[in-house]
BALOBA-1460 file (C-alpha; in Angstrom, 3 decimals):
// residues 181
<rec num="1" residu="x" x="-19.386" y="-65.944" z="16.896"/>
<rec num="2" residu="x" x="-16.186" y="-64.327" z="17.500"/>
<rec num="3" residu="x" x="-18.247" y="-61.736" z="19.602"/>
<rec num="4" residu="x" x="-19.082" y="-64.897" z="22.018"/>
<rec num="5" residu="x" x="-16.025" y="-65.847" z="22.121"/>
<rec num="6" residu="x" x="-14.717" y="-61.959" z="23.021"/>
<rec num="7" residu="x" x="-17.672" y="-62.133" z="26.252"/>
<rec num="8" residu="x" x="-16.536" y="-66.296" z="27.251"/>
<rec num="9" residu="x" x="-12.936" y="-64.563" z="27.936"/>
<rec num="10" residu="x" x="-14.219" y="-61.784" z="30.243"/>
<rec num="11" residu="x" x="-15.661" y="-61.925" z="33.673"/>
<rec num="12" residu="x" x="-19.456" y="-62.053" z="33.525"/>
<rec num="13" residu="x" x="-20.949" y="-58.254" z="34.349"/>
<rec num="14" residu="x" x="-22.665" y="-58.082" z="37.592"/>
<rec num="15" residu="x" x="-26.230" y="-56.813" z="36.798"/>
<rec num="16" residu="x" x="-25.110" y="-53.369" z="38.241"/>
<rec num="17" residu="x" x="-22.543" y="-52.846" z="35.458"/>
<rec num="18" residu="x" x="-24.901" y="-53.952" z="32.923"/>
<rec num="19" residu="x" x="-27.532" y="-51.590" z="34.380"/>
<rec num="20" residu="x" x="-24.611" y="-48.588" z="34.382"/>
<rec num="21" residu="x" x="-23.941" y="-49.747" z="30.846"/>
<rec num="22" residu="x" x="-27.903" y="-49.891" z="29.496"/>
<rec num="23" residu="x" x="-28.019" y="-46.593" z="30.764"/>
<rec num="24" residu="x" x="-25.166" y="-44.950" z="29.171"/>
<rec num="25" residu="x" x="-26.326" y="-46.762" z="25.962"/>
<rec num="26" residu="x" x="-29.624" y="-44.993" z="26.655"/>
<rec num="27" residu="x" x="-28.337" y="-41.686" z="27.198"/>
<rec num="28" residu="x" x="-25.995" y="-41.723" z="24.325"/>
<rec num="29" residu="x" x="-29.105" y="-42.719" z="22.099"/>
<rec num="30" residu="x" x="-30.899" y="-39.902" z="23.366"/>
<rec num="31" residu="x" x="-28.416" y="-37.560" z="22.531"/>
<rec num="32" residu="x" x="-28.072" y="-39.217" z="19.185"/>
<rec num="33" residu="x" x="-31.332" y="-39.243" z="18.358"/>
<rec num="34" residu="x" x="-32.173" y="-35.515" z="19.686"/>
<rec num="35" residu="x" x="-29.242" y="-34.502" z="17.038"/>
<rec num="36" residu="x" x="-30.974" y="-35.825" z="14.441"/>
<rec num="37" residu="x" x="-34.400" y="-34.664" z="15.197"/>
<rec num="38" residu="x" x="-32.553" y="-30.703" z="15.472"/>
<rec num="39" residu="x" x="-30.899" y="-31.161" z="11.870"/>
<rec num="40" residu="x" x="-34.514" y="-32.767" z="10.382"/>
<rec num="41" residu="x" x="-36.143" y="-29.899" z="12.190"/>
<rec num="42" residu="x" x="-36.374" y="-27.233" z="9.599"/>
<rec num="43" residu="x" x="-38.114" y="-24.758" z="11.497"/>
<rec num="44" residu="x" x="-35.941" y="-24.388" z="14.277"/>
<rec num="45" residu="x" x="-33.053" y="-24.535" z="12.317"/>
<rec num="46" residu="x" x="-34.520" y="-22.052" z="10.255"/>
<rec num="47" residu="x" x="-35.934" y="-19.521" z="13.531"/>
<rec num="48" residu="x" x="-32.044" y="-19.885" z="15.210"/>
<rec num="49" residu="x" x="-30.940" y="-18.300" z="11.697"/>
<rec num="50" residu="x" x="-33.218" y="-15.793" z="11.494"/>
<rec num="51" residu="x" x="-32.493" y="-14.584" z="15.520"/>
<rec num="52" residu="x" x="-29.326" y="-14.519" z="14.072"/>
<rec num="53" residu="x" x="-29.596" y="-12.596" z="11.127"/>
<rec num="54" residu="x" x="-31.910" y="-10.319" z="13.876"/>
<rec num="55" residu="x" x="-28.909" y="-9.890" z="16.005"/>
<rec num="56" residu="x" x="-26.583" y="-9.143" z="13.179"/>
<rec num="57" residu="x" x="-28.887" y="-6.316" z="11.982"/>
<rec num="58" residu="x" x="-29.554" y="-5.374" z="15.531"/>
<rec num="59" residu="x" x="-26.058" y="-4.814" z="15.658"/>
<rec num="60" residu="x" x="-25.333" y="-3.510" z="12.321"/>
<rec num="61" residu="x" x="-28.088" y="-0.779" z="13.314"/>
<rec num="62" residu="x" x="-26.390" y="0.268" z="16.472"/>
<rec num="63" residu="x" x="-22.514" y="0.721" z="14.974"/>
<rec num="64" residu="x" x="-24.846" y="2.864" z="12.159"/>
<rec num="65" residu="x" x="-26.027" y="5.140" z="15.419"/>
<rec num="66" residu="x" x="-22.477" y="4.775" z="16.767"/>
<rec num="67" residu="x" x="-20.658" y="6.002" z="13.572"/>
<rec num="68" residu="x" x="-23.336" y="8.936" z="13.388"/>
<rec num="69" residu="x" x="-22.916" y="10.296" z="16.753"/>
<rec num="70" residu="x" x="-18.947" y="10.093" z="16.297"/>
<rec num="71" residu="x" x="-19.593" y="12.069" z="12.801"/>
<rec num="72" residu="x" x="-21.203" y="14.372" z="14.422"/>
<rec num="73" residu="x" x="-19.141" y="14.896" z="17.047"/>
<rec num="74" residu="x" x="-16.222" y="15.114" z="14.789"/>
<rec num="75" residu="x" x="-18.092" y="17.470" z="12.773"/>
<rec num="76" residu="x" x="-18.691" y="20.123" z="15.453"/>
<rec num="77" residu="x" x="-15.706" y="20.201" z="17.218"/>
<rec num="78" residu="x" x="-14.306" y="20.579" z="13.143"/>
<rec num="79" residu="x" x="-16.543" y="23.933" z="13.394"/>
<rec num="80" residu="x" x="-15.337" y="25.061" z="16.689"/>
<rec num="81" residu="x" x="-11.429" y="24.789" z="15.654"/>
<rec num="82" residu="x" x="-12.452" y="26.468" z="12.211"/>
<rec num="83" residu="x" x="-14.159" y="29.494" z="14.215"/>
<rec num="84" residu="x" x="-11.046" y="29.600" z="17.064"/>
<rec num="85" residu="x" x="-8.757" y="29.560" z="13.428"/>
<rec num="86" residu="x" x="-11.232" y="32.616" z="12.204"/>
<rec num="87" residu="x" x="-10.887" y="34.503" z="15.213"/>
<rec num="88" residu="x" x="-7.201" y="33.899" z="15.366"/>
<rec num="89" residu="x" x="-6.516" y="35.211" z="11.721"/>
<rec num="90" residu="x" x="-9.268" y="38.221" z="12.726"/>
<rec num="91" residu="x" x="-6.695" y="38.921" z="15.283"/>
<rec num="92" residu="x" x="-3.852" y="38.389" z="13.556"/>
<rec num="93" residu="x" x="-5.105" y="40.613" z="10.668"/>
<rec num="94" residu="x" x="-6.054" y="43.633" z="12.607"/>
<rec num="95" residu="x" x="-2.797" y="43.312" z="13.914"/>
<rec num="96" residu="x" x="-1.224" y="43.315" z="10.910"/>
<rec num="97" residu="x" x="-2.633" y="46.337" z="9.559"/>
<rec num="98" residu="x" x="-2.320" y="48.089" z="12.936"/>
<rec num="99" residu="x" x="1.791" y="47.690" z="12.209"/>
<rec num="100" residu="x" x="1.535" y="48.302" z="8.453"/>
<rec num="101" residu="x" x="-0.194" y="51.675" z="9.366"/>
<rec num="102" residu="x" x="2.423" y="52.221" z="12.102"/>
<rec num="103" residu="x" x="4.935" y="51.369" z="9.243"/>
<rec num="104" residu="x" x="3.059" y="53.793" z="6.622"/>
<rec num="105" residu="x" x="2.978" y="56.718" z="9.088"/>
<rec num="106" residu="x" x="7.022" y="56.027" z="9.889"/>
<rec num="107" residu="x" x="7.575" y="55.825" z="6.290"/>
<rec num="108" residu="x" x="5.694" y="59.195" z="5.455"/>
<rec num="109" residu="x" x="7.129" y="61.336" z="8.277"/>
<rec num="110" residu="x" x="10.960" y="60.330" z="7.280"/>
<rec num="111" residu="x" x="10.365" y="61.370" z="3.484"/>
<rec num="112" residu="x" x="8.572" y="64.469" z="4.533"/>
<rec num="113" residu="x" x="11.814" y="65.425" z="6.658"/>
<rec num="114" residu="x" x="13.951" y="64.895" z="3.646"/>
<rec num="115" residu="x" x="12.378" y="67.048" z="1.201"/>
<rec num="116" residu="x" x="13.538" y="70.396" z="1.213"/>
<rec num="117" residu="x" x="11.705" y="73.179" z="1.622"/>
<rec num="118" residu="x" x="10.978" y="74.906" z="-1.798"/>
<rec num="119" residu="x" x="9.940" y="71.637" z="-3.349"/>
<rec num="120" residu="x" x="7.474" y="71.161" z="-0.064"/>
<rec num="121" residu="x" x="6.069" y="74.533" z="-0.155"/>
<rec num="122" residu="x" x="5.728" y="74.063" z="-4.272"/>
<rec num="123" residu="x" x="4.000" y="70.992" z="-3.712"/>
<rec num="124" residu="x" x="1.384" y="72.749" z="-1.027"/>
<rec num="125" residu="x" x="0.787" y="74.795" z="-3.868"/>
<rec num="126" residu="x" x="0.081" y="72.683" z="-6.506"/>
<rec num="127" residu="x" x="-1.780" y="71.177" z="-3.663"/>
<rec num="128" residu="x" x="-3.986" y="74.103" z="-3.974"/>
<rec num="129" residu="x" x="-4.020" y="74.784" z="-7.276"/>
<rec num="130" residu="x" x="-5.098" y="70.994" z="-7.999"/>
<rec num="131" residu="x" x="-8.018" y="71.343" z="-5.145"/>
<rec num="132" residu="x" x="-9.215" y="74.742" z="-6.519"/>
<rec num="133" residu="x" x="-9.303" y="73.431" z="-10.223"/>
<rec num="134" residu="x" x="-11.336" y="70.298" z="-8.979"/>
<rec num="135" residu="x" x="-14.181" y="72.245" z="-7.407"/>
<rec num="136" residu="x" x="-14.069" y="74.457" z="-10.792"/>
<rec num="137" residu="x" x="-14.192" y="71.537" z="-13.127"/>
<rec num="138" residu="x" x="-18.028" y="70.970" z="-15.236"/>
<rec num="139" residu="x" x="-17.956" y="67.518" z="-16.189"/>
<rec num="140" residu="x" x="-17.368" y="68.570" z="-20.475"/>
<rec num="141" residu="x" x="-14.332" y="70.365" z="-19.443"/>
<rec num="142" residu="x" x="-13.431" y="67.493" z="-16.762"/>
<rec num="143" residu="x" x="-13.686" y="64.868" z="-19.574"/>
<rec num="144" residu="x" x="-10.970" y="66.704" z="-21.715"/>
<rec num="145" residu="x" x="-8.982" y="67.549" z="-18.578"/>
<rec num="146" residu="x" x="-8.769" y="63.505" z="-18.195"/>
<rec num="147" residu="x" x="-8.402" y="62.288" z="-21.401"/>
<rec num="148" residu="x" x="-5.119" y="65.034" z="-21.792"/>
<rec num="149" residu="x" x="-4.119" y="64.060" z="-18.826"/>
<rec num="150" residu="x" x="-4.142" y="60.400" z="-19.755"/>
<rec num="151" residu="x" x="-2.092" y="61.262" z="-22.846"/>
<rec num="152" residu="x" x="0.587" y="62.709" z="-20.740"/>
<rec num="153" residu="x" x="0.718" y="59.891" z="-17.929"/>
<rec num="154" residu="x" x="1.254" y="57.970" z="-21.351"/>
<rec num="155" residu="x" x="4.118" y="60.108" z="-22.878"/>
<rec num="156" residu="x" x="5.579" y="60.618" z="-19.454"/>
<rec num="157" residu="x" x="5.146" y="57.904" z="-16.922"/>
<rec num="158" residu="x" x="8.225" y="59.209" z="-14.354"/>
<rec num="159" residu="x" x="7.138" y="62.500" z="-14.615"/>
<rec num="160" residu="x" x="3.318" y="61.400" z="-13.552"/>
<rec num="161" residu="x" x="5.554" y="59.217" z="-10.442"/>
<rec num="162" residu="x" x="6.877" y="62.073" z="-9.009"/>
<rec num="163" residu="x" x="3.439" y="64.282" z="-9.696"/>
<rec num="164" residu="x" x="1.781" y="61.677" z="-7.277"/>
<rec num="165" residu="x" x="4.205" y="61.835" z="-4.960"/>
<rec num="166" residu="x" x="3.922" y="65.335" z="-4.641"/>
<rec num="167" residu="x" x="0.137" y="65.188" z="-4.299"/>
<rec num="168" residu="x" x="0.589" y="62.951" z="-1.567"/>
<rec num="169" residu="x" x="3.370" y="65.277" z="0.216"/>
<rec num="170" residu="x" x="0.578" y="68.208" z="0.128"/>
<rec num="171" residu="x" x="-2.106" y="65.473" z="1.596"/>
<rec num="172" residu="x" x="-0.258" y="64.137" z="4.186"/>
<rec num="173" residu="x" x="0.846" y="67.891" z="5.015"/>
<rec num="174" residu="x" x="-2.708" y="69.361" z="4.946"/>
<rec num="175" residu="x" x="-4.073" y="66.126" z="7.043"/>
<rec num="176" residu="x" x="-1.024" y="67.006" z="9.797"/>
<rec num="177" residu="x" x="-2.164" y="70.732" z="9.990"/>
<rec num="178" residu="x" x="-5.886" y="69.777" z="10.324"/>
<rec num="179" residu="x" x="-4.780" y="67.331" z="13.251"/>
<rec num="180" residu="x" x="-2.609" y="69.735" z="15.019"/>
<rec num="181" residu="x" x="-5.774" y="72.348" z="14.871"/>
């Protein structure tokens, strides 16, 4: 009743505003009622997932791709600074020994200026002596030869020092006068 009395107090709707108003009602029940049919329709509700789930996998697959081609490319240009770094130290190396053999040579020709004269020509001749007894050596008498000398490189350990630096002093002289030939 009180709704009666609510309409007595307004003005009475023309019958274009109650047409305007049936039809909003209509349209808004329409809307209603196709958002009710969508949430009872299993189906579709169940087909929108799955193109979802699709395009999440679809997705999912092409980041996969993605991540493999950046791998990849990470992964060679990984190999071509590891072969520039090989070449480098190649480089680096040879020129390393190139000054260490500068160094060696340097090193050799000062100490061959410095020793005198009787000790360099004694050394050329144990030079000799040491060649000649090498090519006369059977291998019996080259055993015993080793195993004495072992005892005294034992006994004597300075002694064998300076022995080997003699050998090389009658080397590096023999080398010189086969390059100066």
């Amino acid at each position: 009743m009180s709704d009666d009395h609510t309409h007595a107090d307004k003005d009475p709707a023309t019958p274009d505003e109650l047409r305007e108003q049936i039809e909003a009602t209509r349209d808004e029940l329409g809307r209603t009622v196709e958002a009710l049919a969508a949430k009872a329709d299993v189906t579709a509700r169940a087909q929108e997932k799955t193109a979802e789930v699709k395009a999440a996998r679809d997705k999912a697959a092409e980041v996969k791709a993605s991540a493999q081609d950046k791998a990849a490319e990470v992964r060679a240009s990984a190999q071509d600074r590891a072969a520039e770094f090989k070449a480098r130290a190649h480089d680096k190396a040879v020129e390393v020994k190139a000054g260490a053999q500068e160094k060696a040579s340097a090193v050799v020709h000062a100490a061959q200026d410095r020793i005198p004269e009787p000790v360099a020509r004694k050394a050329a001749s144990l030079t000799g002596a040491v060649e000649a007894g090498i090519r006369d050596v059977t291998p019996d008498r080259g055993r015993a030869e080793a195993s004495r000398a072992a005892e005294v490189a034992r006994r004597h350990p300075a002694l064998v020092a300076a022995g080997c630096a003699v050998l090389a002093y009658g080397l590096v002289r023999r080398y010189r006068g086969r390059r100066g030939r």
